[in-house]
N, C-alpha and C positions, 0 to 999 in steps of 0.2 A: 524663374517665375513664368506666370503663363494665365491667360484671362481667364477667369471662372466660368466653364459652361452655363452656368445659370443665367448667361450676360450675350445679347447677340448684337452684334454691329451692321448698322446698316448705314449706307454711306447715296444720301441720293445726289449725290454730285457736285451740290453747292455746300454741303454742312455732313459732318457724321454727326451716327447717332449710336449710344449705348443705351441699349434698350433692357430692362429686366424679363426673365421670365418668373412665371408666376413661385419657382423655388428660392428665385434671390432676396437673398436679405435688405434689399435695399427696391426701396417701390417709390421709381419716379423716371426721369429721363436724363442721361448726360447728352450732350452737343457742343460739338468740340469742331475744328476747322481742321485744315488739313495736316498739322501738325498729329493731333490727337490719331487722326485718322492713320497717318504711319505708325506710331506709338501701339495704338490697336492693330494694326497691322503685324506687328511685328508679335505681338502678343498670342498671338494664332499659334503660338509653337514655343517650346521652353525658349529663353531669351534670357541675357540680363541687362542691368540698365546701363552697360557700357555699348552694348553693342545695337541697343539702342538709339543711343548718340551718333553710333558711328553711320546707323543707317538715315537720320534725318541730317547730318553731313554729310552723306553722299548725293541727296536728292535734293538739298538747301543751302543757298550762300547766306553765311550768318558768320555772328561771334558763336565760337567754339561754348564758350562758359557761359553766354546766355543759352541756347539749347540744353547743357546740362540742368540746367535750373528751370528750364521748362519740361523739362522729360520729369526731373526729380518733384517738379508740385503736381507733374498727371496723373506721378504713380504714389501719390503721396494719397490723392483724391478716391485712384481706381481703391489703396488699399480700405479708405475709411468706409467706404460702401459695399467690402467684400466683394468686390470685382476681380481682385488675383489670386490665385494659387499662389502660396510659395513653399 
């Protein structure tokens, strides 16, 4: 999977932002902290939602299974707004 070009991220330091373009099915704004912002990160390039995880535990001291369950409700969000390819 991999973010829908129709979708661009902007990230101004304190908050990201998933922004539509004028082709995306979905017309409004996501803002998301810095989690989302590696999740969208990671999204830049086919991906899946394991290695996901494994990238917001390499850059976050957490519970293992809360991260999976926060990655699994972003991409639960990005799919209902047509934000990913898969």
């Amino acid at each position: 999977m991999k973010l829908n070009p129709d979708f661009v991220v902007h990230n101004t330091g304190e908050e990201t932002l998933l922004v539509p373009t004028a082709r995306a099915p979905f017309h409004g704004l996501v803002q998301g902290n810095k989690t989302l912002d590696v999740i969208l990160g990671c999204l830049q390039t086919e991906t899946t939602e394991e290695a996901i995880v494994a990238e917001l535990a390499a850059r976050f001291h957490g519970d293992a299974d809360d991260m999976r369950e926060d990655v699994a409700a972003a991409l639960a969000h990005l799919r209902k707004i047509g934000a990913l390819e898969e």
